[in-house]
SERO-4910 file (N, C-alpha, C, O; in steps of 0.05 Angstrom, whole numbers):
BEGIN
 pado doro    nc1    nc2    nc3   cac1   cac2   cac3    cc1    cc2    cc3    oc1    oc2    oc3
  Unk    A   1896   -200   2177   1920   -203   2161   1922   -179   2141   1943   -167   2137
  Unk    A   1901   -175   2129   1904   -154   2107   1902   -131   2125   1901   -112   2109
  Unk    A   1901   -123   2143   1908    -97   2168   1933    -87   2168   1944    -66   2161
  Unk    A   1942   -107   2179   1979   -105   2179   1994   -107   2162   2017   -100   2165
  Unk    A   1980   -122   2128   1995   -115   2100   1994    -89   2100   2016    -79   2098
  Unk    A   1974    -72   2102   1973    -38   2104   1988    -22   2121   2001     -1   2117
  Unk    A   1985    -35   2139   2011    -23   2163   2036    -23   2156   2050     -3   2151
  Unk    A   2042    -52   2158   2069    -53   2133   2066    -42   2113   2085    -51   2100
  Unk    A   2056    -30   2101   2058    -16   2070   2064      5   2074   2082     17   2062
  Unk    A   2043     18   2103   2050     46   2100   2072     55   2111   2087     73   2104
  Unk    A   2072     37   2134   2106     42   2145   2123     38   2122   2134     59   2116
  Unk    A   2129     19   2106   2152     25   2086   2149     41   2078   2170     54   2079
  Unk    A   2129     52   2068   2129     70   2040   2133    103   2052   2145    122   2043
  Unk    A   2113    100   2084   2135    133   2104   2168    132   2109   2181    152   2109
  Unk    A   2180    102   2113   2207     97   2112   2218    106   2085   2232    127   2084
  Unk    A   2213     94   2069   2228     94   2039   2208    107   2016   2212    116   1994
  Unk    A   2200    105   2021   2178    134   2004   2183    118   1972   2197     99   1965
  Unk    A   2164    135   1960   2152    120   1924   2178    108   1916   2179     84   1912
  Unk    A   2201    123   1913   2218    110   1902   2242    101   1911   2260     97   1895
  Unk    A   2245     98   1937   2269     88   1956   2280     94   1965   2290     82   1983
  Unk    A   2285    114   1960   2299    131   1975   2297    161   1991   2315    173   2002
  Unk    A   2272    167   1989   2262    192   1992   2250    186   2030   2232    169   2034
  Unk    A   2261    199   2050   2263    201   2074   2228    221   2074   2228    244   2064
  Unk    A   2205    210   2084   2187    244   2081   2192    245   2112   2170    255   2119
  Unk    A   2202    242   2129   2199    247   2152   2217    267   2148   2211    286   2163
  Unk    A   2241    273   2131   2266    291   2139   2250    308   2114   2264    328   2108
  Unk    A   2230    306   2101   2217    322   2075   2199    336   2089   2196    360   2084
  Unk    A   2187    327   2104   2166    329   2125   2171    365   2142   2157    385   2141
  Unk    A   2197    358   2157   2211    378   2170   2221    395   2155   2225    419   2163
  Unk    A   2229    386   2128   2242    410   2110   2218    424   2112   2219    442   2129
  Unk    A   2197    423   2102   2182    437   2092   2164    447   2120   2151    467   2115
  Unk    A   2160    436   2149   2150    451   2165   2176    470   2177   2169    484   2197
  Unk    A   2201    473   2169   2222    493   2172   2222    518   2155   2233    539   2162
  Unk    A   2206    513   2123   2204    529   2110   2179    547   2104   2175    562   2085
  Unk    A   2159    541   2130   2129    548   2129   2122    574   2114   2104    576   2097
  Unk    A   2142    597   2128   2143    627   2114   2145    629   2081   2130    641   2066
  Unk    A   2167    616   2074   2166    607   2038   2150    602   2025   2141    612   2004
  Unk    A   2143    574   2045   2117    570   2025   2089    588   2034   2073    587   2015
  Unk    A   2081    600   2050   2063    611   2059   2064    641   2031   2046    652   2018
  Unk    A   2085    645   2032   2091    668   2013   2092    664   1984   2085    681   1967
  Unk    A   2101    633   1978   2103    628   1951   2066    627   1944   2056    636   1924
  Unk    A   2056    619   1958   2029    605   1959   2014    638   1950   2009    642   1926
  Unk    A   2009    654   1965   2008    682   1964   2014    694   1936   1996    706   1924
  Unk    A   2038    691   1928   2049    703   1902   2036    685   1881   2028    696   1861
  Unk    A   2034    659   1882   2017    640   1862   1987    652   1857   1978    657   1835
  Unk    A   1969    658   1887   1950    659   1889   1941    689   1870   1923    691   1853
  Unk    A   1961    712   1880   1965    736   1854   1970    727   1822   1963    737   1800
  Unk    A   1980    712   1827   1983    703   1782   1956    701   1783   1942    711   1766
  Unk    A   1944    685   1808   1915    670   1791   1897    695   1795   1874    696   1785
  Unk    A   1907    712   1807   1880    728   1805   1883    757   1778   1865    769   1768
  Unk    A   1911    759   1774   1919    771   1742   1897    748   1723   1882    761   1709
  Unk    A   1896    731   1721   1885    706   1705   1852    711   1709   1835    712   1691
  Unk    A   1846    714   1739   1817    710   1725   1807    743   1728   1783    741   1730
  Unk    A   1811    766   1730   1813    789   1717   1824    802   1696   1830    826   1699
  Unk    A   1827    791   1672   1847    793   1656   1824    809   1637   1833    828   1624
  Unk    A   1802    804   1635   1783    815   1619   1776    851   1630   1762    865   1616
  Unk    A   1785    859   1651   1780    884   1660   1800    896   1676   1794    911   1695
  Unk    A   1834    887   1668   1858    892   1676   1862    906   1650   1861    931   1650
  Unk    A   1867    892   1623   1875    892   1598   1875    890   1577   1879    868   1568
  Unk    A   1872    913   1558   1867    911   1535   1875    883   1524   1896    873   1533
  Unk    A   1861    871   1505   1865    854   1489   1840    841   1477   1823    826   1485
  Unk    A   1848    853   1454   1816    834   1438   1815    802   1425   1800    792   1408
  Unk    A   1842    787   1444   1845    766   1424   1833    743   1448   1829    719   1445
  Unk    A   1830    763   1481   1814    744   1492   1796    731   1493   1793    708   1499
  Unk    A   1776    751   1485   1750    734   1462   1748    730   1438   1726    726   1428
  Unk    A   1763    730   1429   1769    727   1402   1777    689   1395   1765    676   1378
  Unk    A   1796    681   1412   1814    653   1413   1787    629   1434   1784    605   1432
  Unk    A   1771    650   1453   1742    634   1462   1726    631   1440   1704    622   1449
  Unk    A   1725    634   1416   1706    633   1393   1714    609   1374   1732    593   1377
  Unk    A   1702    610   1360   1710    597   1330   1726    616   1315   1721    628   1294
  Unk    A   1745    615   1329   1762    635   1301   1771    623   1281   1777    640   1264
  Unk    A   1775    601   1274   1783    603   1253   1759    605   1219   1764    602   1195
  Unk    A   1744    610   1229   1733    621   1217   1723    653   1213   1707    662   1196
  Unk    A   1736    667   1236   1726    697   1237   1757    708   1225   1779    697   1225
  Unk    A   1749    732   1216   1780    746   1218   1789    757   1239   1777    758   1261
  Unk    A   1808    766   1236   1818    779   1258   1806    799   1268   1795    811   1251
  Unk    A   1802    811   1297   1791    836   1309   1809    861   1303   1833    863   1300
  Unk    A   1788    878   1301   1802    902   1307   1822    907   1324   1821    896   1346
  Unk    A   1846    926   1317   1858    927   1335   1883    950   1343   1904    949   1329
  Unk    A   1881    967   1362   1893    984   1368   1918    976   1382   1921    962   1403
  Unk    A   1938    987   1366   1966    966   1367   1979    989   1388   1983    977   1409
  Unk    A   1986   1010   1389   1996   1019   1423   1986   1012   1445   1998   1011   1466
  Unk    A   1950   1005   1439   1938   1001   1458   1951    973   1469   1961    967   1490
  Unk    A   1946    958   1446   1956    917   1451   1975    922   1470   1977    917   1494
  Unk    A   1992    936   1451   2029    930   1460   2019    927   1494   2018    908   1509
  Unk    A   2013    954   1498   2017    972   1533   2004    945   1544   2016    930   1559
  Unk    A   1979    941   1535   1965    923   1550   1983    896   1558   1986    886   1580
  Unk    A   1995    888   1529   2006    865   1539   2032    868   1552   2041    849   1565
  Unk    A   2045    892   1550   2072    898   1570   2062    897   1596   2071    881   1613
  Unk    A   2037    917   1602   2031    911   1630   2024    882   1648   2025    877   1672
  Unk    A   2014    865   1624   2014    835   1639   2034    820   1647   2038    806   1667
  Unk    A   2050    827   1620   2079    815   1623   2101    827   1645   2120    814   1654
  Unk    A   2095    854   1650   2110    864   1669   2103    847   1700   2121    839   1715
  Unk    A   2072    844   1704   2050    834   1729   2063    800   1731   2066    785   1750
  Unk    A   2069    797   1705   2081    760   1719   2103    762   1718   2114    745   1732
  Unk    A   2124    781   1701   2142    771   1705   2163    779   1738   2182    767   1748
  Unk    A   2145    807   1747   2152    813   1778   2140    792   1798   2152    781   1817
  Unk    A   2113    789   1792   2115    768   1817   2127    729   1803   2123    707   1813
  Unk    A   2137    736   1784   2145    705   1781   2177    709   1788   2187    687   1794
  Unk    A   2192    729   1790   2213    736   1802   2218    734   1837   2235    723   1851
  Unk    A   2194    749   1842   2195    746   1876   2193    708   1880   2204    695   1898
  Unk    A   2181    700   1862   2176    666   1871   2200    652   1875   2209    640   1894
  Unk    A   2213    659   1842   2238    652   1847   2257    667   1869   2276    654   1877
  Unk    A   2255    681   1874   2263    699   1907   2262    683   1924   2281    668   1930
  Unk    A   2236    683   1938   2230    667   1963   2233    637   1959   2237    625   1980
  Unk    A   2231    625   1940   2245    603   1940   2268    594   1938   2270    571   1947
  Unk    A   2294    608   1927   2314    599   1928   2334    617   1942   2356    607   1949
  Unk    A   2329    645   1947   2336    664   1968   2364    661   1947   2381    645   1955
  Unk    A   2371    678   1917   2393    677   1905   2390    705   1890   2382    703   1867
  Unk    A   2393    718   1896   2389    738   1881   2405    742   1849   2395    757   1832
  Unk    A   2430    726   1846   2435    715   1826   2424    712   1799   2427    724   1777
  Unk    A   2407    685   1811   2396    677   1801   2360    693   1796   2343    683   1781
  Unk    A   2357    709   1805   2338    736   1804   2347    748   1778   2336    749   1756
  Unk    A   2366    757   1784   2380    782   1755   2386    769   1733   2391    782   1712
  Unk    A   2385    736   1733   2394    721   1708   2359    719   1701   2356    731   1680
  Unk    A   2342    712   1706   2318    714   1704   2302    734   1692   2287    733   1672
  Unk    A   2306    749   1705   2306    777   1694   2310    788   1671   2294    798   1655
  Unk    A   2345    786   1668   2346    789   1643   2328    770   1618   2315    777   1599
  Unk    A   2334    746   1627   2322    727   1604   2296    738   1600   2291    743   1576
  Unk    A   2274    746   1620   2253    755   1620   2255    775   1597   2243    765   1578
  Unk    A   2264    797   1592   2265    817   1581   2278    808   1562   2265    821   1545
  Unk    A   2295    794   1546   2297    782   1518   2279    769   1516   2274    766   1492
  Unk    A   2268    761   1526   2251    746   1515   2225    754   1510   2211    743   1493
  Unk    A   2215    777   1526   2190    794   1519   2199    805   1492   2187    802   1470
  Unk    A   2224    819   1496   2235    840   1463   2225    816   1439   2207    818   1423
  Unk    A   2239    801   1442   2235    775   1421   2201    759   1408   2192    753   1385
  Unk    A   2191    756   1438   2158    750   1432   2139    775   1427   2116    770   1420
  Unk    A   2146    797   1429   2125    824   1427   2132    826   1394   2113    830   1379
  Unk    A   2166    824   1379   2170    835   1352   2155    810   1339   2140    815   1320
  Unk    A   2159    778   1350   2149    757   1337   2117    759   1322   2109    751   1301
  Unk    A   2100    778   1353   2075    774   1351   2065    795   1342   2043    791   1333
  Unk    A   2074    816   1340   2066    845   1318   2072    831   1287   2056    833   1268
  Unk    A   2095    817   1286   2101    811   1254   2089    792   1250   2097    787   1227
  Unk    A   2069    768   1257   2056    761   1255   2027    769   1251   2011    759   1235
  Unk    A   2022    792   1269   1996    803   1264   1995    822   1234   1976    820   1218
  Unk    A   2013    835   1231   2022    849   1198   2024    834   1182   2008    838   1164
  Unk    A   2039    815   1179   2049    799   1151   2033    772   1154   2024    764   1133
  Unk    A   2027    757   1176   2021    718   1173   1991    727   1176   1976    716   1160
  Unk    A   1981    745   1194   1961    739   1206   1944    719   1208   1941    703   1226
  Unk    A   1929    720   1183   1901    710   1173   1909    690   1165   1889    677   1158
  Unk    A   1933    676   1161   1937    652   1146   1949    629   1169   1950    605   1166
  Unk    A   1960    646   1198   1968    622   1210   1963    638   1245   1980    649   1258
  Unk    A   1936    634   1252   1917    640   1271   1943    623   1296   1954    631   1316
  Unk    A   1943    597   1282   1956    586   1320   1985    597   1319   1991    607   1340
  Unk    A   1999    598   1305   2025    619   1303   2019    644   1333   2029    642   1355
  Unk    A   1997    667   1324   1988    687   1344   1983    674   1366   1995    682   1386
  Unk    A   1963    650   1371   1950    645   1388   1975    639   1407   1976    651   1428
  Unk    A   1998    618   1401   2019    602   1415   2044    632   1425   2058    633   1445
  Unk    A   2040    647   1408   2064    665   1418   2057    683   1440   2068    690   1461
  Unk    A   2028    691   1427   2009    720   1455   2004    700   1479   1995    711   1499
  Unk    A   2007    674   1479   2013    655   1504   2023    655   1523   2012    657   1545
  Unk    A   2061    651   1517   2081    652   1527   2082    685   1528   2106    691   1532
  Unk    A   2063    711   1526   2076    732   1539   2056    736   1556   2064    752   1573
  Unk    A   2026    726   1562   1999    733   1583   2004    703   1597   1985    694   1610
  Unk    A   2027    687   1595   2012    674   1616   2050    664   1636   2072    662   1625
  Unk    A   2045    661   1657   2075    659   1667   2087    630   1663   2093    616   1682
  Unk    A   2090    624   1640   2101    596   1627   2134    590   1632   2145    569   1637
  Unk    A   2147    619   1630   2170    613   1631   2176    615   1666   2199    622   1672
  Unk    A   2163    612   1683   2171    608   1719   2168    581   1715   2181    567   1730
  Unk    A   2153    570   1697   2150    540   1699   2174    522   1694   2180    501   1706
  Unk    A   2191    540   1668   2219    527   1658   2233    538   1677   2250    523   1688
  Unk    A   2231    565   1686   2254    571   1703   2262    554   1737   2284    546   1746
  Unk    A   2226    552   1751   2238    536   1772   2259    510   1777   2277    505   1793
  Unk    A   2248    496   1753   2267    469   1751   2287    468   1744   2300    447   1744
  Unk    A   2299    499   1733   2327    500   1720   2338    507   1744   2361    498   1748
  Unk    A   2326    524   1764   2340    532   1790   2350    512   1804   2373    511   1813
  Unk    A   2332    496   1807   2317    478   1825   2354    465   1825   2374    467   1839
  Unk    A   2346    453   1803   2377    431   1781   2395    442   1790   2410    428   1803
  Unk    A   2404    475   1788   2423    479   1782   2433    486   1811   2457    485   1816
  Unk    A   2413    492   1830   2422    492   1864   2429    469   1864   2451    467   1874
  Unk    A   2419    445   1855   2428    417   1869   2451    412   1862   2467    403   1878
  Unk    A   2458    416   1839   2489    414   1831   2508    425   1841   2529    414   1839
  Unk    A   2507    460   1859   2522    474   1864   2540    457   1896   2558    469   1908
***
């Protein structure tokens, strides 16, 4: 008896999936139709992560061991500020091209690429002046201020907001 409650379970739940309406048999095929995408998105993910765990011998930045410490008790490191900038432009340049191709091969919009794009680049202008005037004027007095902003430019946070905005805004189209 309790065999065929499972049988029945799982047949409904491959029929009508977690929340009722979700077909995975026709999810199933989407996604073995899109094998190349994802084979590629998978690829381009697998590059962020490897910017991520080379990050210590890609790029200047002394706040990577610095934020692994007890800082709030150390002061701030030394720090060579053309050097920072470049360093952190070059990370930010490394996610925000392959977080562009993602959004590429996923939604095949080029559109929606150049809107990305741009935002990318206000929004670097905006977090690089945030986090220099922070390091000059707040520094020493408000450590997670630096820590939260040099975040959002070394790590690819905004592909995270951007997919689901795509995502939404294809489904609506």
């Amino acid at each position: 008896m309790e065999y065929c409650f499972r049988c029945l379970f799982m047949e409904w739940f491959l029929c009508y999936g977690l929340f009722g309406s979700i077909n995975f048999q026709n999810m199933l095929q989407k996604l073995l139709n899109h094998k190349v995408r994802i084979a590629l998105s998978i690829v381009l993910i697998f590059l962020l992560v490897l910017i991520r765990a080379y990050e210590d011998s890609l790029f200047y930045d002394p706040f990577l061991n610095y934020f692994k410490t007890d800082y709030y008790n150390l002061p701030l490191p030394e720090i060579d500020n053309p050097q920072l900038f470049f360093g952190l432009f070059f990370r930010y340049f490394l996610n925000t091209s392959l977080s562009l191709a993602i959004i590429y091969v996923l939604f095949k919009d080029v559109e929606a690429v150049k809107f990305a794009s741009i935002l990318y680049l206000i929004f670097f202008v905006i977090l690089v002046i945030i986090l220099f005037f922070i390091l000059f004027y707040i520094g020493e007095t408000n450590k997670m201020a630096l820590f939260y902003v040099r975040r959002f430019i070394i790590q690819p946070i905004f592909l995270l907001l951007f997919l689901p905005a795509f995502y939404y805004q294809k489904q609506n189209k």
